[in-house]
N, C-alpha and C positions, 0 to 999 in steps of 0.2 A: 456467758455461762447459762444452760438451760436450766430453766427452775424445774425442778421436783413436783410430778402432781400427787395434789393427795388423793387419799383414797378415795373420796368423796368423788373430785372430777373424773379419776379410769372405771369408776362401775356408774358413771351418765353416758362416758364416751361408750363403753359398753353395751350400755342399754342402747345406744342410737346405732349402732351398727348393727345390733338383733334385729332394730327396725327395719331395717334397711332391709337387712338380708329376708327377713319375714313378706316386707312392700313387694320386693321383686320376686320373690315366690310365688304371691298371691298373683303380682301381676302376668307371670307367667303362666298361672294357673288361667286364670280368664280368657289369654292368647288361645293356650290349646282347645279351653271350653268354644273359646267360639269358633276357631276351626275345624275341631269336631263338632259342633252343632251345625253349622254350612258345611261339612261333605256328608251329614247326615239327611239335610235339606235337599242338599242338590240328588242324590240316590234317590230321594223321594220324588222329588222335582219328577228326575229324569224316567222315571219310571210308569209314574203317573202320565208323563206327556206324551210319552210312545205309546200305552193303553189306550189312552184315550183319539190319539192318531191315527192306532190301529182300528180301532171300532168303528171310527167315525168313518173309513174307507169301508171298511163293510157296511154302516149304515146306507151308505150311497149306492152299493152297489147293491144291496137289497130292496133300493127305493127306486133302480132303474130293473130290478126284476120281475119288479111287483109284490115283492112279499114283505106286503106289509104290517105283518108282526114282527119278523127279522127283524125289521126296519126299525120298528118303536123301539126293539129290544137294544137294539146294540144304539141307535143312539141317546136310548137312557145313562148306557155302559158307558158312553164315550162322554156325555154330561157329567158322571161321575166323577169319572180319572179327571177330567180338565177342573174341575173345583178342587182336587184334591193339589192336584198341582201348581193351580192359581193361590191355594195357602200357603205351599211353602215359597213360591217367590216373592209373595209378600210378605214373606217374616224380615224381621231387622238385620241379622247377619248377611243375606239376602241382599237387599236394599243397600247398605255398608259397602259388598263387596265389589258388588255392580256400580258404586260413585268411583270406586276407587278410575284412574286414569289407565287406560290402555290394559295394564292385568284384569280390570275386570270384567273386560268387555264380555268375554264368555257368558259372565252372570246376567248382564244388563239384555242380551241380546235373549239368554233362554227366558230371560222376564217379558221380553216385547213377545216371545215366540207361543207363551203360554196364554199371555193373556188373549193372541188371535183365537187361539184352541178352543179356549174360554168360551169366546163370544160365537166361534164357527160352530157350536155342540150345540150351547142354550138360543143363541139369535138366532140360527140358520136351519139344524138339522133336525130337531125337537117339531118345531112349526112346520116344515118340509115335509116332514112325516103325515101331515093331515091334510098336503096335496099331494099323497100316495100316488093316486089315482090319473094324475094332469104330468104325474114326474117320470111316468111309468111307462117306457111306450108298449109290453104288452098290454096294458090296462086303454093307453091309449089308441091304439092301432086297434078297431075292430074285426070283423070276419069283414070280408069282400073291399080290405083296404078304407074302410071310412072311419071317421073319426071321431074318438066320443066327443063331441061336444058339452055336452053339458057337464062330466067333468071338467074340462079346461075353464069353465065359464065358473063351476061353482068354486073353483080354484083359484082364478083369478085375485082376491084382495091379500089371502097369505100368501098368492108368489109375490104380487107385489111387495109385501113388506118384508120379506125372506132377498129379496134381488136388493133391494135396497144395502139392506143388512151387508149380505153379501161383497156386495159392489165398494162398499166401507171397506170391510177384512180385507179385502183383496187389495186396496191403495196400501193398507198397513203391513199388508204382508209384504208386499212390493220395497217395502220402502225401510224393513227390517236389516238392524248394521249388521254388517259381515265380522267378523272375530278372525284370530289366529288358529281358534281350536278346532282345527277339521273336522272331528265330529258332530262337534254345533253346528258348523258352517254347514254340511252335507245336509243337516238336518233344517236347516234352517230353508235350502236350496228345495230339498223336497217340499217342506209348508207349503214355499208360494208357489210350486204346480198344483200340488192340492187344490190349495182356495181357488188357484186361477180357474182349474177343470171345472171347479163347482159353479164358482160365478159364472163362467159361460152356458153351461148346462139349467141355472135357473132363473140368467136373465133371457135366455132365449126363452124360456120355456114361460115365460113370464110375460113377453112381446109375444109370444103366439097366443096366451089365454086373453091380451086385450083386443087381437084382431080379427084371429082364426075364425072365433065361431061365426063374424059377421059375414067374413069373405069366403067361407064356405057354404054359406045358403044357410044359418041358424034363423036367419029373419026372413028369408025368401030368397029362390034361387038367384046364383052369380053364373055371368058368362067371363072367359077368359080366352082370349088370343094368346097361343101359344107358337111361338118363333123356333123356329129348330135351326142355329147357327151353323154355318161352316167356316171353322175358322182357317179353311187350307186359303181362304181369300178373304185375309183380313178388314173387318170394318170395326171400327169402337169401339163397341160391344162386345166383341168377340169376333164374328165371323157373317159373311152374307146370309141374309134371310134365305137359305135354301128349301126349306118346306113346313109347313105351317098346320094346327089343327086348332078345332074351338071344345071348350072344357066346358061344359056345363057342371055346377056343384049346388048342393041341395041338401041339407041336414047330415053337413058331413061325406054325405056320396060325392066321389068326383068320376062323372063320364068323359068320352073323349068321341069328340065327331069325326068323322072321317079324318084322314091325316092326305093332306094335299102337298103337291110341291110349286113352287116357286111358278111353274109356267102358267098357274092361276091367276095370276096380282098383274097389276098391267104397269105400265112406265109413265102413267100421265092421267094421276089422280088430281085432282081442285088441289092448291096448294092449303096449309095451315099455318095461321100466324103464331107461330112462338116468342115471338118478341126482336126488336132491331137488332141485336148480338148475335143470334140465331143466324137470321136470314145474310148476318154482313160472314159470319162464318162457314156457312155453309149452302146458303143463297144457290152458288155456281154451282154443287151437286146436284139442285131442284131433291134435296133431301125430304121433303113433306110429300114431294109429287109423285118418286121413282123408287120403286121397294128396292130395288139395288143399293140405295145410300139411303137409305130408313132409318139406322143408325149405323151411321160415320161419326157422331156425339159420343164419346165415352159414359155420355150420362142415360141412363138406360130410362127414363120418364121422360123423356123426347121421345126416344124410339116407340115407347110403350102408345104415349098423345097420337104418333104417327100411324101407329098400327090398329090404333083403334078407332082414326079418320077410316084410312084406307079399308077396313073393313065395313064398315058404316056405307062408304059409297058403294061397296061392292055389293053387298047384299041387302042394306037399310039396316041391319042388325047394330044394335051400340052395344060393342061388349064392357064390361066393368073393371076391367083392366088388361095386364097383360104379362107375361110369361116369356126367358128367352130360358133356353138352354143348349148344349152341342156335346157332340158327340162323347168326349173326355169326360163327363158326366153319365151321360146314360155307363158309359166301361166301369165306372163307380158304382154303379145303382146296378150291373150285370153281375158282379163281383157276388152279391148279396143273394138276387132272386134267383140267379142261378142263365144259364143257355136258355136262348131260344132259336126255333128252327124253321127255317122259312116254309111255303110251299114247295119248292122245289129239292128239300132236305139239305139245303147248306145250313151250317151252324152257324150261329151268330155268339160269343162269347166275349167275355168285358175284355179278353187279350187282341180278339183279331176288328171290335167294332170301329174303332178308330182306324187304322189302317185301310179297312175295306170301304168305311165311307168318306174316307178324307184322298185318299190316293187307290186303291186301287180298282173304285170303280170307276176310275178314270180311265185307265190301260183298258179293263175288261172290255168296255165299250165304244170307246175310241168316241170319234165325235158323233156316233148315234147319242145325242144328248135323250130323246122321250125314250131310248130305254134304259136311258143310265137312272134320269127321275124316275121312272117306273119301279126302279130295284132299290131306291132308297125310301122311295114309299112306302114298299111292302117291309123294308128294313123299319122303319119307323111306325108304323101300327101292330106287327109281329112283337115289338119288344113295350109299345106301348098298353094292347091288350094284356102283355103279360105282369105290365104295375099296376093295371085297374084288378089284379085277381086278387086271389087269397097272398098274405104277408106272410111268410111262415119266422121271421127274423125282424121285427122291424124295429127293433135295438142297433141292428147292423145297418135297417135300410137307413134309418135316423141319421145316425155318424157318415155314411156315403151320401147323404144328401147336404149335413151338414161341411163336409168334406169340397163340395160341388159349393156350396153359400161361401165357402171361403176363397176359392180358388176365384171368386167371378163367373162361375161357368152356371149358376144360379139366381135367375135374377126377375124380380115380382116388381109389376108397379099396379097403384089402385087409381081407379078415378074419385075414391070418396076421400077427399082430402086427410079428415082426421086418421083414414088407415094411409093415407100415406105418409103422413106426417111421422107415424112409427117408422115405416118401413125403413123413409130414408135414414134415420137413424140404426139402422143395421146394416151388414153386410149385403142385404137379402136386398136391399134396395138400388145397390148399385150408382150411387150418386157423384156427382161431381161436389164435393163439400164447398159450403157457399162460409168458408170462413178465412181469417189472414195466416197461419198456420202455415210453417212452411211445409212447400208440396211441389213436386216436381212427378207431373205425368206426361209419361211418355205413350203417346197415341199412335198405333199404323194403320194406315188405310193402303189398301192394294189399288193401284193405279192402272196395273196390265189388264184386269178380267182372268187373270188366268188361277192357279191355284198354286203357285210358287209360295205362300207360307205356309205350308205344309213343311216346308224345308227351313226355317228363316229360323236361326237362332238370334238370340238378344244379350245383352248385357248393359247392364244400364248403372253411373256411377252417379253419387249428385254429395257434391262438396259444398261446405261455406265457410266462412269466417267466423270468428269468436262474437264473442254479443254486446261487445264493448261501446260499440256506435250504435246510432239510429237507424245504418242502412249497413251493409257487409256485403263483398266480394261474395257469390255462387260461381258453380260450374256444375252443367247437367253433358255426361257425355255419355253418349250412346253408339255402343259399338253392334252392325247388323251385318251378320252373316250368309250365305245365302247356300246351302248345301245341299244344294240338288247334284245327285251323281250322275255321274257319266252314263249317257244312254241316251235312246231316240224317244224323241216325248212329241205328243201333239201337240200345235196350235196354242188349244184349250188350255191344256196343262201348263203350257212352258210358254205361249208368244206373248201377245200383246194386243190390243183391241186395232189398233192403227200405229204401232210401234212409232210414236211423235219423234224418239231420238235415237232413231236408227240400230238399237241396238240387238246382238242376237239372240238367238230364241234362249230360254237360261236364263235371261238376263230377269231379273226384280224388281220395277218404278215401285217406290214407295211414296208416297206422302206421310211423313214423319212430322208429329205436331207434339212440343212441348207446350203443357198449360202450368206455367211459372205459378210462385208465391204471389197471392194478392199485392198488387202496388210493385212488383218486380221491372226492371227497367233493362232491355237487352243491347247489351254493347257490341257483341260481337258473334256471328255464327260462324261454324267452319266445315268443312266437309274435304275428312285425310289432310289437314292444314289449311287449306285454299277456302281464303272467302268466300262463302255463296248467301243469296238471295233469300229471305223467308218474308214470308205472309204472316202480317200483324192483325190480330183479332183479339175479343175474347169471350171470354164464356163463364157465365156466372161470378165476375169479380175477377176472375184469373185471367191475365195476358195470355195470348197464346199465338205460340208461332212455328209457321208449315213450312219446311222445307222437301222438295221435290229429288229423291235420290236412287237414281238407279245402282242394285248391286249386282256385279257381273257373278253367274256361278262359279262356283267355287271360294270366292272372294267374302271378304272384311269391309265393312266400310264402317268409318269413325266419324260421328259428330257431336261435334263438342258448339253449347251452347254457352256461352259469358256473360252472367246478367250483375247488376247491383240490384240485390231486395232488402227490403226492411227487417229490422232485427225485430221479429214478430216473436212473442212466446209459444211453445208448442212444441212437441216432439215434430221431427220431421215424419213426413208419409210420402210414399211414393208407390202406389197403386201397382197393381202387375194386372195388363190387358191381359184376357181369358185367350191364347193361341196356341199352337201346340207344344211350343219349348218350356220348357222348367227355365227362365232369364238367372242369371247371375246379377244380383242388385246386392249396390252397397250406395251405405248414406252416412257418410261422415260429416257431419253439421250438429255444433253445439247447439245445447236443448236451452235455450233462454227462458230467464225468468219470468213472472209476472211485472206487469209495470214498466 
């Protein structure tokens, strides 16, 4: 039988179920307070982070205009919004929602994304502003094309510590989580273009205030041998040394001497010692001796050492460095200054310079080769005088030269060490990197004389294994096409110097040289299946191996390399020779860790 309570116990049990019902009230109440207080945060958040996003893009572009009160202005604005916004991700609800597992990620990721903001406005863009002047290229780019120097120079210590800054943001933007919520995510995709444009823009700009003023004549004039490639006959570097000029520069002024062709240089200069790897590599071309294989080296401070022998003997003159460039570059820098128009009123335009100096002043002239130089001469000082004049763009000319730095088709070496020492460290340098990093370059040298890559498309794949071992399975395959069409071609164009393997005119000898991952070990070469023969070398640390393959026109030809390399840390790199194809490259190899 159930006992009776008394009155006493139903108005406790009473009272404690008021509590209850009051406890979970309250704690109810708290719930909604703090999730209305976090989507009152995040509005704030988010609104503050796109202000300040937006500004800081106008900052930049008013800091590449020159106008630099715009500039101070909006990146005051854009310092604002990003502290406004960096308060409310650090508030607690904030912080709470962002632990939470997987749901919070949205919060955790617009906290990593505000604090870049944060630090891109006050670290970066604030100090940036007081190198207006070195960030600006009207400010930089004078009248008659010369250079302020002494902006770049007095700008120098805050790019450095802006590039710094920068080059940090930029890892953390990289490296910012991806979320569910597509609008974060979108946004988050856009930051790291941002930062990356920026960092590009002021570490370059930051490597030119340490070198520029020097190797522009700021301490007394510099000479410079400048290479004019053709890469329709591929070497290393891009293309045959087909005509050449010397730069004098001086407080920022850059002249240009006469511009000469090829049939200046002779085939049998004193050789130059570059060291035993060198000469066991490339020894047989008499590369030091014969401007024809001047650079056959992918690494453009060979070529630069070489051209600056060869010029030495030829005149006694020692120039201070050296200069390549080719044609696909000047069409980039034509785009900008605008036509130019020869003596005889043919136009010369960034649509038809490639073509007319890679292939069709070959037809035009057939094998009168001293009028075909003749026409590339006058092509080459016609468009040359036209970059020593007035800039009316040199915002545009900047991005088309920086355009040309990336593709390879730009390429500086110094003889003063500590300016090359930067150099190589940029694109502008052109190096063969002396480190274990996996790396698979794929090198052509033209073996006929003729100007069959003009035609040669490329596609280049390079696989490896997981990073589990010490060493891992590669495969570097390289498929080379040869698409010269149907028609009657000369000699010059289409044969071959002494055609060694009978083949017919059309036909493509290449020397195709893989320079593997440092410590890389090759099992097996193949060419369309079928085992063939390669030449073991190396060069700067990296193995490197030549194999010799004719491609008939029309035709595909497949080679595939099989190596065991070490499981090195490092993203993969695989370089794209400066020739005339856009190559199809892909690199699927995991990014190993440190250690």
């Amino acid at each position: 039988m159930r006992r009776r309570l008394s009155d006493e116990e139903i108005a406790a049990r009473r009272g404690k179920r008021r509590r209850v019902q009051i406890g979970s009230g309250v704690g109810i109440l708290v719930v909604v307070g703090f999730f209305g207080w976090l989507g009152y945060e995040g509005l704030q958040a988010k609104s503050s982070l796109e202000k300040a996003q937006d500004f800081a893009v106008q900052a930049k572009d008013a800091l590449l205009s020159g106008d630099t009160d715009a500039a101070t202005r909006t990146a005051g604005d854009a310092d604002r919004y990003a502290q406004e916004a960096q308060g409310s991700v650090d508030s607690f609800p904030w912080r709470v929602a962002g632990a939470v597992p997987w749901l919070g990620s949205p919060f955790d990721t617009t906290r990593q994304m505000t604090t870049i903001v944060s630090g891109l406005t006050h670290d970066v863009l604030l100090p940036a502003v007081d190198a207006g002047s070195a960030v600006s290229p009207d400010q930089l780019i004078l009248d008659g094309a010369r250079i302020n120097l002494a902006a770049l120079r007095d700008a120098a210590p805050v790019l450095e510590t802006t590039s710094a800054s920068i080059t940090d943001l930029d890892t953390q933007a990289q490296a910012v989580d991806s979320t569910y919520l597509g609008l974060i995510d979108d946004a988050r995709l856009d930051l790291q273009d941002q930062v990356s444009e920026l960092s590009g823009l002021l570490n370059n700009t930051s490597t030119a205030a340490k070198i520029a003023p020097a190797m522009l004549g700021a301490d007394g004039p510099r000479s410079y041998f400048i290479g004019f490639q053709t890469n329709a006959e591929a070497r290393g570097t891009g293309g045959l040394l087909g005509g050449f000029a010397v730069a004098q520069a001086n407080d920022g002024a850059v002249s240009i001497d006469d511009v000469a062709s090829n049939r200046d240089l002779e085939f049998d200069y004193a050789p130059l010692d570059l060291g035993p790897d060198f000469k066991q590599a490339y020894g047989h071309s008499r590369a030091t001796q014969d401007f024809r294989n001047s650079n056959v080296s992918s690494h453009f401070p060979y070529a630069g050492q070489i051209w600056q022998s060869m010029w030495e003997q030829e005149t006694g003159e020692r120039v201070d460095g050296a200069i390549a460039t080719d044609p696909v570059a000047l069409s980039y820098v034509l785009e900008v200054v605008g036509d130019v128009t020869l003596p005889s009123g043919e136009k010369i335009t960034a649509d038809n310079v490639v073509e007319l100096t890679e292939s069709t002043a070959y037809s035009r002239f057939g094998d009168d080769q001293a009028a075909r130089k003749a026409y590339l001469e006058t092509v080459a000082k016609t468009v040359v005088e036209k970059l020593t004049g007035s800039i009316s763009k040199p915002q545009a000319l900047l991005e088309a030269l920086g355009r040309a730095v990336g593709e390879g088709r730009l390429s500086v070496w110094s003889s003063v060490p500590e300016e090359q020492e930067v150099l190589a460290g940029t694109a502008l340098g052109h190096v063969v990197p002396d480190d274990p990093a996996p790396y698979a370059g794929v090198v052509i040298n033209n073996l006929g004389g003729n100007k069959l890559d003009y035609y040669l498309e490329r596609e280049i794949e390079y696989t490896a294994g997981s990073c589990e071992g010490e060493t891992r399975n590669s495969t570097v395959t390289v498929r080379l096409k040869n698409q010269l069409p149907p028609g009657d071609y000369t000699r010059y164009v289409a044969g071959m110097f002494d055609n060694p393997i009978g083949a017919p005119v059309g036909t493509n000898l290449t020397d195709i040289a893989l320079l593997a991952t440092q410590g890389a070990k090759l099992t097996k070469t193949s060419v369309d299946g079928a085992s063939t023969f390669v030449f073991n070398s190396t060069e700067l640390g990296h193995p490197m191996f030549n194999a010799q393959v004719p491609i008939p026109q029309g035709q595909t030809v497949e080679i595939v390399y099989e190596l065991v390399e070490p499981t090195y840390p490092g993203a993969p790199r695989v370089p794209i020779q400066p020739l005339i194809d856009e190559p199809i490259i892909t690199a699927d190899v995991p990014v190993c860790g440190e250690g």
